[in-house]
PDB file with SEQRES, HELIX, SHEET and CRYST1 records, atoms N, CA, C and O in Angstrom:
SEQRES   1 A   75  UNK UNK UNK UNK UNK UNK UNK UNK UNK UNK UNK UNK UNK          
SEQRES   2 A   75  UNK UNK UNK UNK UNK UNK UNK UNK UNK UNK UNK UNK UNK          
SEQRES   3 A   75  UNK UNK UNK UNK UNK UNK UNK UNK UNK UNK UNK UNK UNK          
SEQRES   4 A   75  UNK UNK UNK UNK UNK UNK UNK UNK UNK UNK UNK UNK UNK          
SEQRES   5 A   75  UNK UNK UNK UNK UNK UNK UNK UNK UNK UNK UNK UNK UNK          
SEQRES   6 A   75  UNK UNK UNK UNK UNK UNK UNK UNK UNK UNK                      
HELIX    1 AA1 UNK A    3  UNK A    5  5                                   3    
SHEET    1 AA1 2 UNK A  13  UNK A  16  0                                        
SHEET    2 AA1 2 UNK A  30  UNK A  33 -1                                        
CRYST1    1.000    1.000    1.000  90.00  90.00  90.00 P 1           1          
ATOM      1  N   UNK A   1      19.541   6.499   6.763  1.00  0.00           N  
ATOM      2  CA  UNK A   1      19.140   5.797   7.971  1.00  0.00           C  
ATOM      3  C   UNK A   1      19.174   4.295   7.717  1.00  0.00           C  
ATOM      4  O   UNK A   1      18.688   3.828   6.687  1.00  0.00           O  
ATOM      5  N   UNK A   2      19.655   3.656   8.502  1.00  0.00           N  
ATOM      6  CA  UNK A   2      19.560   2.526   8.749  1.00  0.00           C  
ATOM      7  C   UNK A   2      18.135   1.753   8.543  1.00  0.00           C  
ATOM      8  O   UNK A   2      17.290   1.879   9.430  1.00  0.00           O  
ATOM      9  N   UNK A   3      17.736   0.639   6.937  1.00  0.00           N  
ATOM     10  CA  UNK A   3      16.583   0.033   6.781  1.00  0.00           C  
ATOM     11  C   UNK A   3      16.110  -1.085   8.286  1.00  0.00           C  
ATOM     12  O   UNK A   3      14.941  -1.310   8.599  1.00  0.00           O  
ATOM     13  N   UNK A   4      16.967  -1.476   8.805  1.00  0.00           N  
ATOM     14  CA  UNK A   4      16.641  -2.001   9.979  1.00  0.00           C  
ATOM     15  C   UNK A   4      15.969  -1.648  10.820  1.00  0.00           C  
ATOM     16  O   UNK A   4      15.248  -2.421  11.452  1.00  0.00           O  
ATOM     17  N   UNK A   5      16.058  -0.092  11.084  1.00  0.00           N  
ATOM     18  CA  UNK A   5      15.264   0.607  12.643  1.00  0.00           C  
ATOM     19  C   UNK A   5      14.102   1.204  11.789  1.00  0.00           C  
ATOM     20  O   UNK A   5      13.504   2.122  12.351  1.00  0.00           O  
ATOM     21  N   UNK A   6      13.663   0.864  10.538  1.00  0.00           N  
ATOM     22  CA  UNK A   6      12.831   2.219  10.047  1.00  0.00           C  
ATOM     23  C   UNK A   6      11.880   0.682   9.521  1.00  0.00           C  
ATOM     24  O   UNK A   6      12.324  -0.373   9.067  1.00  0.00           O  
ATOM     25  N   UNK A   7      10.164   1.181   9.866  1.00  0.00           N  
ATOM     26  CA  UNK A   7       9.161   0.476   9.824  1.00  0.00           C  
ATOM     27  C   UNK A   7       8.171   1.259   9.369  1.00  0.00           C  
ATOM     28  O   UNK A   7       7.886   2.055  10.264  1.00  0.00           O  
ATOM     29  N   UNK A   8       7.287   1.481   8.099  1.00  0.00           N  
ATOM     30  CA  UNK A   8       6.271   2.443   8.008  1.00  0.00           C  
ATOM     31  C   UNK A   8       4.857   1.443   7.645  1.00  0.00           C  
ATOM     32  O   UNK A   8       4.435   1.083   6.546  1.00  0.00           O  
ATOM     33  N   UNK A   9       4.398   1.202   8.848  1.00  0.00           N  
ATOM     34  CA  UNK A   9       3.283   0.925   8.806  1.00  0.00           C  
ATOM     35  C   UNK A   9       2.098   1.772   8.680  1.00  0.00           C  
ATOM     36  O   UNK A   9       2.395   2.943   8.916  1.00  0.00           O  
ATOM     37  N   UNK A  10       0.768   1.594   8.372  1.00  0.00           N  
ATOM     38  CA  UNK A  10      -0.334   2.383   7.884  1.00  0.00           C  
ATOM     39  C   UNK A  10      -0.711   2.837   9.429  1.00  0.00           C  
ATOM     40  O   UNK A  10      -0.124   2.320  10.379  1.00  0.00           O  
ATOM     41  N   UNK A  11      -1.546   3.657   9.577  1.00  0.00           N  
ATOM     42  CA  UNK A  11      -2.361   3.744  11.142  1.00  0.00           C  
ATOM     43  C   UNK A  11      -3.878   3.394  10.050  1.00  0.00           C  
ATOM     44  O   UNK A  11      -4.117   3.736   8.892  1.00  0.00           O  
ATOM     45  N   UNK A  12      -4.697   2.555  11.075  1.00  0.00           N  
ATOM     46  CA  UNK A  12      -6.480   2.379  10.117  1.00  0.00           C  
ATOM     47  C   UNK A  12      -7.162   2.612  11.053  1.00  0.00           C  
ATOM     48  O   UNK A  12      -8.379   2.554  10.873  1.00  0.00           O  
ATOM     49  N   UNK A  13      -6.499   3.061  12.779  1.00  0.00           N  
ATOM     50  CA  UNK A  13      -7.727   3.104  13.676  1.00  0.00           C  
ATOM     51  C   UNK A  13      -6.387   4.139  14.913  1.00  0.00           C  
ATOM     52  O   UNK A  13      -5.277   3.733  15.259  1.00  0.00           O  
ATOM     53  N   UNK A  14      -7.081   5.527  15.305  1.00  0.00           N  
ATOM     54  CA  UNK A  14      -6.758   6.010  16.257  1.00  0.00           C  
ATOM     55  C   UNK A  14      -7.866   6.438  17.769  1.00  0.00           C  
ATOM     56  O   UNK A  14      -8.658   7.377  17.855  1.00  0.00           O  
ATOM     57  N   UNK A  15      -7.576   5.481  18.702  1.00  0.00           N  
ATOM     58  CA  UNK A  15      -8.446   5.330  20.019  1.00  0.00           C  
ATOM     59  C   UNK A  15      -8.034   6.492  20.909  1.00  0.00           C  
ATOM     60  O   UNK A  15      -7.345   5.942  21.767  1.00  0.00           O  
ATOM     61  N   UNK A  16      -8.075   7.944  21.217  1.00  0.00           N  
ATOM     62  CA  UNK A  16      -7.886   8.359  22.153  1.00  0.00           C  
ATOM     63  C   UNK A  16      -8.309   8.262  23.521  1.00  0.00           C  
ATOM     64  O   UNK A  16      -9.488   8.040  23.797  1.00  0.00           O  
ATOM     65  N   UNK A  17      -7.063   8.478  24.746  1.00  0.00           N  
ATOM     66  CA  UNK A  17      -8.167   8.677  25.742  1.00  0.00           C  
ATOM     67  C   UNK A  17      -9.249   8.938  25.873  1.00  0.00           C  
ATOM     68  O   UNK A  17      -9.536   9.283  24.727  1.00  0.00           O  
ATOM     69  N   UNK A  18     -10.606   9.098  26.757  1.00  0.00           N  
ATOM     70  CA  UNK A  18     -11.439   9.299  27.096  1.00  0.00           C  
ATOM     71  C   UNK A  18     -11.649  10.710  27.476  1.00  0.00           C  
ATOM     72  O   UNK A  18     -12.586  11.412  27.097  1.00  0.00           O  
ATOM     73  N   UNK A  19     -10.453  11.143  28.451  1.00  0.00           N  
ATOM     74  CA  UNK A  19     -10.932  12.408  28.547  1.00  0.00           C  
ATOM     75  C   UNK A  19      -9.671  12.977  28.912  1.00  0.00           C  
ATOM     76  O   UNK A  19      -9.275  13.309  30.030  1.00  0.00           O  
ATOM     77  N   UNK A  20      -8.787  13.073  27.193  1.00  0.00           N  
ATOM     78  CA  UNK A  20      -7.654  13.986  26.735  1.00  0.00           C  
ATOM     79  C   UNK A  20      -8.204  15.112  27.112  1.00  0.00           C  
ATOM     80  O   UNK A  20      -9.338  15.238  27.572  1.00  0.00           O  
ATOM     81  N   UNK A  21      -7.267  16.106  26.892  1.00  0.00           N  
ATOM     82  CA  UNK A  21      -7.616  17.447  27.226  1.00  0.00           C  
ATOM     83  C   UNK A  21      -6.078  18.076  26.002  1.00  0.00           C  
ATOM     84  O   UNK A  21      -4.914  17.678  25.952  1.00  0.00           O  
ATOM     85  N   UNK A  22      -6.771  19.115  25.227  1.00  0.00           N  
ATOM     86  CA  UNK A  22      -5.740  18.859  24.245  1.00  0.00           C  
ATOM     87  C   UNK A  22      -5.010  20.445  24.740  1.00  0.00           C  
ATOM     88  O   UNK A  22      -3.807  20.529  24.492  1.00  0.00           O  
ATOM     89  N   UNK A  23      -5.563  21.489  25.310  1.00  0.00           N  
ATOM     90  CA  UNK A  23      -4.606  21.987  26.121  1.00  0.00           C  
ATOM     91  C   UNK A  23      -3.451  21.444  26.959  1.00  0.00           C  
ATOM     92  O   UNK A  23      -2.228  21.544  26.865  1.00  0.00           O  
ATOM     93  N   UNK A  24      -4.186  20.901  27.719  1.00  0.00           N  
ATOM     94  CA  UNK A  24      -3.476  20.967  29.194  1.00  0.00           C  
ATOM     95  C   UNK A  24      -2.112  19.600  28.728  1.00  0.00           C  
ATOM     96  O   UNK A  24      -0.915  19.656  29.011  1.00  0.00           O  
ATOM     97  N   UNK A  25      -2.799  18.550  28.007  1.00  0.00           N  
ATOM     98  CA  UNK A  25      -2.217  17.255  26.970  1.00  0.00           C  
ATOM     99  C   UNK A  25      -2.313  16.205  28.698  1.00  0.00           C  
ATOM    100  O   UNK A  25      -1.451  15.450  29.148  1.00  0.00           O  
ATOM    101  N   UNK A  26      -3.777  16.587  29.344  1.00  0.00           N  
ATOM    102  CA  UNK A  26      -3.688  15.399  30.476  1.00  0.00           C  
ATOM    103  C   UNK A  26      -4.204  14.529  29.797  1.00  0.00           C  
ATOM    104  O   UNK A  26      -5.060  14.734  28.936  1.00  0.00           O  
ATOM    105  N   UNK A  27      -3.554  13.027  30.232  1.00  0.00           N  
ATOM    106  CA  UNK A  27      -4.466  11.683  29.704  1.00  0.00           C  
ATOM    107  C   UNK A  27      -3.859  11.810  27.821  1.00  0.00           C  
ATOM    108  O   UNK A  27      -4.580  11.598  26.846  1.00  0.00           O  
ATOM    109  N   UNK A  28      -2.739  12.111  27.793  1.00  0.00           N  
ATOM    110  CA  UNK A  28      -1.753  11.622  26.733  1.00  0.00           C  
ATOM    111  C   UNK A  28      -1.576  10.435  25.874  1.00  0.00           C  
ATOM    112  O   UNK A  28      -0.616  10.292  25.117  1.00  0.00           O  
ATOM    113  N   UNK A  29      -2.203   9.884  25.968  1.00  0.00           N  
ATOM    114  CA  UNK A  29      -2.324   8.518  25.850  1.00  0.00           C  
ATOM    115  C   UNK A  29      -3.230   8.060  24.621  1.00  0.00           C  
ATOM    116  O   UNK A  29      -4.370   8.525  24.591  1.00  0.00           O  
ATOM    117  N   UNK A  30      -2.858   7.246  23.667  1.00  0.00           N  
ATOM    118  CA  UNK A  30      -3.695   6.402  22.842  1.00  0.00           C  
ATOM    119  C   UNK A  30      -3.567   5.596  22.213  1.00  0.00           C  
ATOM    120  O   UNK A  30      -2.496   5.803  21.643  1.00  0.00           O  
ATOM    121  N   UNK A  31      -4.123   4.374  21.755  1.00  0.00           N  
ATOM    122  CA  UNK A  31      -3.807   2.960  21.232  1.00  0.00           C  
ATOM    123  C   UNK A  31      -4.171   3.624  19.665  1.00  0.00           C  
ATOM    124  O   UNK A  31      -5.075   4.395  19.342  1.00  0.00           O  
ATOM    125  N   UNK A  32      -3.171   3.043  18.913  1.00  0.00           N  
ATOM    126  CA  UNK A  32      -3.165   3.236  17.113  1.00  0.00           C  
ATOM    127  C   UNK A  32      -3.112   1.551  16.830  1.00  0.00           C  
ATOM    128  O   UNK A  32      -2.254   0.780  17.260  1.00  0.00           O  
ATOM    129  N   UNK A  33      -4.346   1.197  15.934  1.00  0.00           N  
ATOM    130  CA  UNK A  33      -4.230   0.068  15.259  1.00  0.00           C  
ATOM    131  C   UNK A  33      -3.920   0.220  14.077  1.00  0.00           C  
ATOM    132  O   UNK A  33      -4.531   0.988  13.334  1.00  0.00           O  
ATOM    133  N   UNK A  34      -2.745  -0.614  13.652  1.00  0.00           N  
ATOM    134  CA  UNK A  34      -2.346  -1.207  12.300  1.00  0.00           C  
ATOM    135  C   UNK A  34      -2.699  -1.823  11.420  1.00  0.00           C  
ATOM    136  O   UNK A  34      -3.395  -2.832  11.530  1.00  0.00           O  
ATOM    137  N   UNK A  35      -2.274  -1.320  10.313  1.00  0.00           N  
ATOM    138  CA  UNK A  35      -2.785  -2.206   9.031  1.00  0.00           C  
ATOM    139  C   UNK A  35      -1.783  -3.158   8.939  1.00  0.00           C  
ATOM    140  O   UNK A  35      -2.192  -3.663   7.893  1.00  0.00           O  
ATOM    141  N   UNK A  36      -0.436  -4.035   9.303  1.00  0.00           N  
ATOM    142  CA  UNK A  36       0.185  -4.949   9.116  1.00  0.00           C  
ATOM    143  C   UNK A  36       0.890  -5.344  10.983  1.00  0.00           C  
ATOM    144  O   UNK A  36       1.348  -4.482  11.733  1.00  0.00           O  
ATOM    145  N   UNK A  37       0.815  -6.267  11.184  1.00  0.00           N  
ATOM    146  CA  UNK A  37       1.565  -6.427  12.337  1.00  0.00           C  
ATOM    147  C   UNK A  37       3.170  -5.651  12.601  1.00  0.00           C  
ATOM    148  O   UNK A  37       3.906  -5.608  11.616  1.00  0.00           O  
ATOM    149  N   UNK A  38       3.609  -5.140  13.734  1.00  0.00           N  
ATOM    150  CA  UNK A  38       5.207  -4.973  13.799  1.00  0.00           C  
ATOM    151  C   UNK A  38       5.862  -5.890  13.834  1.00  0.00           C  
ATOM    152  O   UNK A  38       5.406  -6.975  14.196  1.00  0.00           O  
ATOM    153  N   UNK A  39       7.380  -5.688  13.394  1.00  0.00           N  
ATOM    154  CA  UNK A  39       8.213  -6.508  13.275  1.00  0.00           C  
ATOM    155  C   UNK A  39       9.054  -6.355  14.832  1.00  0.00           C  
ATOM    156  O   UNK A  39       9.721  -5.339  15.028  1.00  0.00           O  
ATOM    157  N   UNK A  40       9.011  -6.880  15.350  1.00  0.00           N  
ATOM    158  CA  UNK A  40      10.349  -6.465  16.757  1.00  0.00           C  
ATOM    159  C   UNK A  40      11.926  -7.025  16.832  1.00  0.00           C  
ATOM    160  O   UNK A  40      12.283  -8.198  16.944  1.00  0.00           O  
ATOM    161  N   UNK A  41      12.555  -6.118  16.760  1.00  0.00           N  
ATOM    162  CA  UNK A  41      13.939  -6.023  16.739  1.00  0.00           C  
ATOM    163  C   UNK A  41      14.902  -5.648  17.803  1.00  0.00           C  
ATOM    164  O   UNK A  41      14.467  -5.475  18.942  1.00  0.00           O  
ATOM    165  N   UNK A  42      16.018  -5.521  17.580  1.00  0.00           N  
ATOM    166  CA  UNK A  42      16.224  -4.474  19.118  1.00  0.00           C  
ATOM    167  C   UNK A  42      16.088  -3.307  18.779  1.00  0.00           C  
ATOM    168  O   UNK A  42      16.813  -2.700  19.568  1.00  0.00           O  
ATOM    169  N   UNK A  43      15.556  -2.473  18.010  1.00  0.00           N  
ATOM    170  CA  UNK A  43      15.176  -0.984  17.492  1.00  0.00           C  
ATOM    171  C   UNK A  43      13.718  -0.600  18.124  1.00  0.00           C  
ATOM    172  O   UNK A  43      13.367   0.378  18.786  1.00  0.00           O  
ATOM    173  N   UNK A  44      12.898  -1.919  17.595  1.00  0.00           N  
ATOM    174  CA  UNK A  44      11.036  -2.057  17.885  1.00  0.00           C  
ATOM    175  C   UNK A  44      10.868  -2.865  18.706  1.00  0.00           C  
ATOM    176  O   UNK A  44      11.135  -4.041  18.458  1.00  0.00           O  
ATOM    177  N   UNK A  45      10.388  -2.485  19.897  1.00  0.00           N  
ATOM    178  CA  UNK A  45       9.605  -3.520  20.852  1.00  0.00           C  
ATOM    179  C   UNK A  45       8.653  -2.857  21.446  1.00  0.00           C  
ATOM    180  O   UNK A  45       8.468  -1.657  21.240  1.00  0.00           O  
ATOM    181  N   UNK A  46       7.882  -3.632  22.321  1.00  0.00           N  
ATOM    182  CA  UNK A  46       6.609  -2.851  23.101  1.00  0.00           C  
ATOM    183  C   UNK A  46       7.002  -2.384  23.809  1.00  0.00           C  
ATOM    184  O   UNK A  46       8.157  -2.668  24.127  1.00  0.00           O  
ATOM    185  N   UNK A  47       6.021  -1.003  24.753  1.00  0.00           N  
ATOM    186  CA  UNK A  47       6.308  -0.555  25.713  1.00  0.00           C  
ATOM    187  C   UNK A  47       5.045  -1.208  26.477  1.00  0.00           C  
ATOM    188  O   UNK A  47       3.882  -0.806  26.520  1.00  0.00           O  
ATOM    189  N   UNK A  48       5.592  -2.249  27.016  1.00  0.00           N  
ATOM    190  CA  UNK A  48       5.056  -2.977  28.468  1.00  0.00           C  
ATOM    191  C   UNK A  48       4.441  -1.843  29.695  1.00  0.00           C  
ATOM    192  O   UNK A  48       5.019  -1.071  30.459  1.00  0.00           O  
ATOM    193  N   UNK A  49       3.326  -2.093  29.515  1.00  0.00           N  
ATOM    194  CA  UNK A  49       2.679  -0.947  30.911  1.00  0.00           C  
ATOM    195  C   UNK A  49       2.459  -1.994  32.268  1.00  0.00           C  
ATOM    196  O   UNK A  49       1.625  -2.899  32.230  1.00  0.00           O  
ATOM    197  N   UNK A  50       3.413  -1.713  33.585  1.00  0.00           N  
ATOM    198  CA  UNK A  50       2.734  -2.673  34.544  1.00  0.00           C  
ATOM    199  C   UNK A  50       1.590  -2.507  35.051  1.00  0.00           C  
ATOM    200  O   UNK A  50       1.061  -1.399  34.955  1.00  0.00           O  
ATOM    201  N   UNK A  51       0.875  -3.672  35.773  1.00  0.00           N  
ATOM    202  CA  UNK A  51      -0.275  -3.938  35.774  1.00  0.00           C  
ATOM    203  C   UNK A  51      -0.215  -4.586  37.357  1.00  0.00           C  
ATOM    204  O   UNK A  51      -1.407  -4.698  37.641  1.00  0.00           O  
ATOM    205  N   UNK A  52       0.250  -4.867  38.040  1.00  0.00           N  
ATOM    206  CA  UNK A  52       0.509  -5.169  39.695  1.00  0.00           C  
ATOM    207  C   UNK A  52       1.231  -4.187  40.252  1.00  0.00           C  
ATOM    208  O   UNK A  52       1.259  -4.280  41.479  1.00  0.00           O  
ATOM    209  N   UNK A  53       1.869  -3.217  39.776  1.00  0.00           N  
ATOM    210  CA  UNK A  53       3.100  -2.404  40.701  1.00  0.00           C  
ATOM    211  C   UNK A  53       1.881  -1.171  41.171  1.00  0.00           C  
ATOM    212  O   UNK A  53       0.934  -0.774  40.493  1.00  0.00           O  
ATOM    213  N   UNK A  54       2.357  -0.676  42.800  1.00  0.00           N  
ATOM    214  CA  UNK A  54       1.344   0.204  43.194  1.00  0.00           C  
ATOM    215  C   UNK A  54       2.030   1.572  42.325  1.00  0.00           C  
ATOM    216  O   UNK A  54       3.077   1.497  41.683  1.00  0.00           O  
ATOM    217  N   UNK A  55       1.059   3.005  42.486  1.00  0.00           N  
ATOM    218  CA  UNK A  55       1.763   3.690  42.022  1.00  0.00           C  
ATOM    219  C   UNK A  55       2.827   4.345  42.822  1.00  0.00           C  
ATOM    220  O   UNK A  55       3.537   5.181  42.262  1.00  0.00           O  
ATOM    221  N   UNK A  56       2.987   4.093  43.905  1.00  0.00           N  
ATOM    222  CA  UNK A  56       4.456   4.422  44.614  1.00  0.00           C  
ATOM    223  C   UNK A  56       4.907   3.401  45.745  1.00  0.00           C  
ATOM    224  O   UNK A  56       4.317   2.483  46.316  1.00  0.00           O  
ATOM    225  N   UNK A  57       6.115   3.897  45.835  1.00  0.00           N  
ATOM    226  CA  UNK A  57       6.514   2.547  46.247  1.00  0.00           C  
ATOM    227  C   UNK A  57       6.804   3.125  47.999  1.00  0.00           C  
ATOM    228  O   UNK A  57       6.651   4.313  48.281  1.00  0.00           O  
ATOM    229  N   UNK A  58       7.185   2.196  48.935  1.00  0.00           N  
ATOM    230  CA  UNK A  58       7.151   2.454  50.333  1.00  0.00           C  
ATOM    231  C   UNK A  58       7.352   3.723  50.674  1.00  0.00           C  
ATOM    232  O   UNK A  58       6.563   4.494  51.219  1.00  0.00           O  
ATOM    233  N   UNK A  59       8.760   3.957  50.227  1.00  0.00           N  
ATOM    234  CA  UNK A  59       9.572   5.238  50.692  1.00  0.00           C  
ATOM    235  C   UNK A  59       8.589   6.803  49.768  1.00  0.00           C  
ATOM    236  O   UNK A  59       8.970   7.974  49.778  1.00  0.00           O  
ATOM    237  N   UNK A  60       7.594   6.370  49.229  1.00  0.00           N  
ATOM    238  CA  UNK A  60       6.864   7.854  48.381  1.00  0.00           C  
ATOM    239  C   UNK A  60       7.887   7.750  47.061  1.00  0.00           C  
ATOM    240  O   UNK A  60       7.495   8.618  46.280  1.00  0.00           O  
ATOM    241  N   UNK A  61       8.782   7.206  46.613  1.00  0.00           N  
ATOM    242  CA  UNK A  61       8.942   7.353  45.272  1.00  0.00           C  
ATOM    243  C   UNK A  61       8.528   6.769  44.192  1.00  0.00           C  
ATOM    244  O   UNK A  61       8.152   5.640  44.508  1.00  0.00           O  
ATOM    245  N   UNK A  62       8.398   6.956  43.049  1.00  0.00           N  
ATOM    246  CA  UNK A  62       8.135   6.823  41.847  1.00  0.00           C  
ATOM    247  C   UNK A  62       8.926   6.296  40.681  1.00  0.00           C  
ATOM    248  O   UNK A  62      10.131   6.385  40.919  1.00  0.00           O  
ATOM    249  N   UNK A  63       8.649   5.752  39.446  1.00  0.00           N  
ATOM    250  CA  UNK A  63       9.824   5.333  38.335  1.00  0.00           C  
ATOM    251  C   UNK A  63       8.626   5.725  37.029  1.00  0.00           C  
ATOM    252  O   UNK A  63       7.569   5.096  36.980  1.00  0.00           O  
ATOM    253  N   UNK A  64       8.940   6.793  36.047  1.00  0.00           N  
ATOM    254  CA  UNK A  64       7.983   6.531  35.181  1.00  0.00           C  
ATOM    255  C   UNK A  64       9.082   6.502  33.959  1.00  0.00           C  
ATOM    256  O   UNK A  64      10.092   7.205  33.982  1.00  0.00           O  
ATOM    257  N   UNK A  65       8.838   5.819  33.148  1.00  0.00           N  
ATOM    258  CA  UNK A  65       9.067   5.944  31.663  1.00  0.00           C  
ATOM    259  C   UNK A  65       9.072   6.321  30.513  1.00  0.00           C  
ATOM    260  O   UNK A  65       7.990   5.793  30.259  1.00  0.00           O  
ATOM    261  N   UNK A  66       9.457   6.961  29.211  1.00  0.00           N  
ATOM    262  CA  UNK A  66       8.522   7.400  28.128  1.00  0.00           C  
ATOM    263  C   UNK A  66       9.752   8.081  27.242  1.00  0.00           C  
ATOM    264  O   UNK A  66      10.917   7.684  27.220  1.00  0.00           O  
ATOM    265  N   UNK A  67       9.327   8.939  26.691  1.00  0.00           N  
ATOM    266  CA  UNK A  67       9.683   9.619  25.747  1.00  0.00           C  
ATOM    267  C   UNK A  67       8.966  11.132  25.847  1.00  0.00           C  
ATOM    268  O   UNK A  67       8.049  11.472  26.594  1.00  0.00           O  
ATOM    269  N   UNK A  68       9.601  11.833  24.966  1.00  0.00           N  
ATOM    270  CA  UNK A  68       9.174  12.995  24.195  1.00  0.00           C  
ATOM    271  C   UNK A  68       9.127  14.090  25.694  1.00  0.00           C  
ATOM    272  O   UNK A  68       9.908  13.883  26.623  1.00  0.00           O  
ATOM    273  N   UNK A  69       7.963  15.392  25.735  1.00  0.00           N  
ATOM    274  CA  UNK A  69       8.155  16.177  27.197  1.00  0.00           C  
ATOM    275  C   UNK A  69       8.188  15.864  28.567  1.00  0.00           C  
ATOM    276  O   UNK A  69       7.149  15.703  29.207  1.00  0.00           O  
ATOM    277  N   UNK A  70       9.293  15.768  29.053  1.00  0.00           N  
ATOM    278  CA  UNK A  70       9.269  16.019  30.770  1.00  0.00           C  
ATOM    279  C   UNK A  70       9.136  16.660  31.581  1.00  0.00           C  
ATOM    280  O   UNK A  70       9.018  16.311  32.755  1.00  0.00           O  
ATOM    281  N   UNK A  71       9.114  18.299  30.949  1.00  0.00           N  
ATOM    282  CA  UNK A  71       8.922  19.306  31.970  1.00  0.00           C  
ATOM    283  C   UNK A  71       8.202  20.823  30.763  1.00  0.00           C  
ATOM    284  O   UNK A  71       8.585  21.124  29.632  1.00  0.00           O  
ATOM    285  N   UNK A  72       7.309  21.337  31.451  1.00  0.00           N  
ATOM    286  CA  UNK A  72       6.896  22.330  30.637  1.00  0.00           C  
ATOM    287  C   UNK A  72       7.968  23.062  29.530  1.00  0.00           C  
ATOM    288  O   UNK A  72       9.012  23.497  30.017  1.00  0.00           O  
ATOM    289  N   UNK A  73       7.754  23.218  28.050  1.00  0.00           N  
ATOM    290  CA  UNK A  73       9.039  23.802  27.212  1.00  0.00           C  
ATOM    291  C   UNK A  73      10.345  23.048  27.269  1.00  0.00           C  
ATOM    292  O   UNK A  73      11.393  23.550  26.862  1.00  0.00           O  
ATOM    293  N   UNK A  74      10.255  21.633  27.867  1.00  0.00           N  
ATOM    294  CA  UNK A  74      11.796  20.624  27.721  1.00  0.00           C  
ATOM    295  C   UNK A  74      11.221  19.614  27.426  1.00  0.00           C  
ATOM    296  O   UNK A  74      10.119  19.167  27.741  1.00  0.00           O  
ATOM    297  N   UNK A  75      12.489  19.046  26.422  1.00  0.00           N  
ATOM    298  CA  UNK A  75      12.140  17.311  26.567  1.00  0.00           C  
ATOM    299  C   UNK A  75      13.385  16.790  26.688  1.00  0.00           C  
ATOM    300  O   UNK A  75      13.537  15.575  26.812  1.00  0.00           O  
TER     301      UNK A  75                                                      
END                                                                             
């Protein structure tokens, strides 16, 4: 693998949601603090969460983002 895209930082602090649910995996979500800052590249960057956009837009549609499962048993 390419030393460029590969970063192994420590985890020293894992914040879960509030009220995960580790069945169902609602409220997926959690901030991991680091033991060294990231480096950002075009491999590593943040995933920017907006903070003004409603959650749908005029017409009833939606745009979400992410990774990993999209639909029960797929990703």
């Amino acid at each position: 693998m390419d030393n460029a895209r590969t970063q192994t930082i420590r985890i020293v602090e894992r914040i879960l949601h509030h009220d995960y649910q580790i069945l169902s995996q609602y409220y997926d979500i959690a901030i991991m603090k680091l033991e060294t800052s990231v480096t950002y590249n075009a491999w590593v960057r943040p995933a920017c969460l907006p903070v003004d956009l409603p959650d749908t837009g005029t017409d009833g549609e939606a745009v979400a983002t992410g990774w990993g499962r999209v639909d029960w048993g797929k990703r």
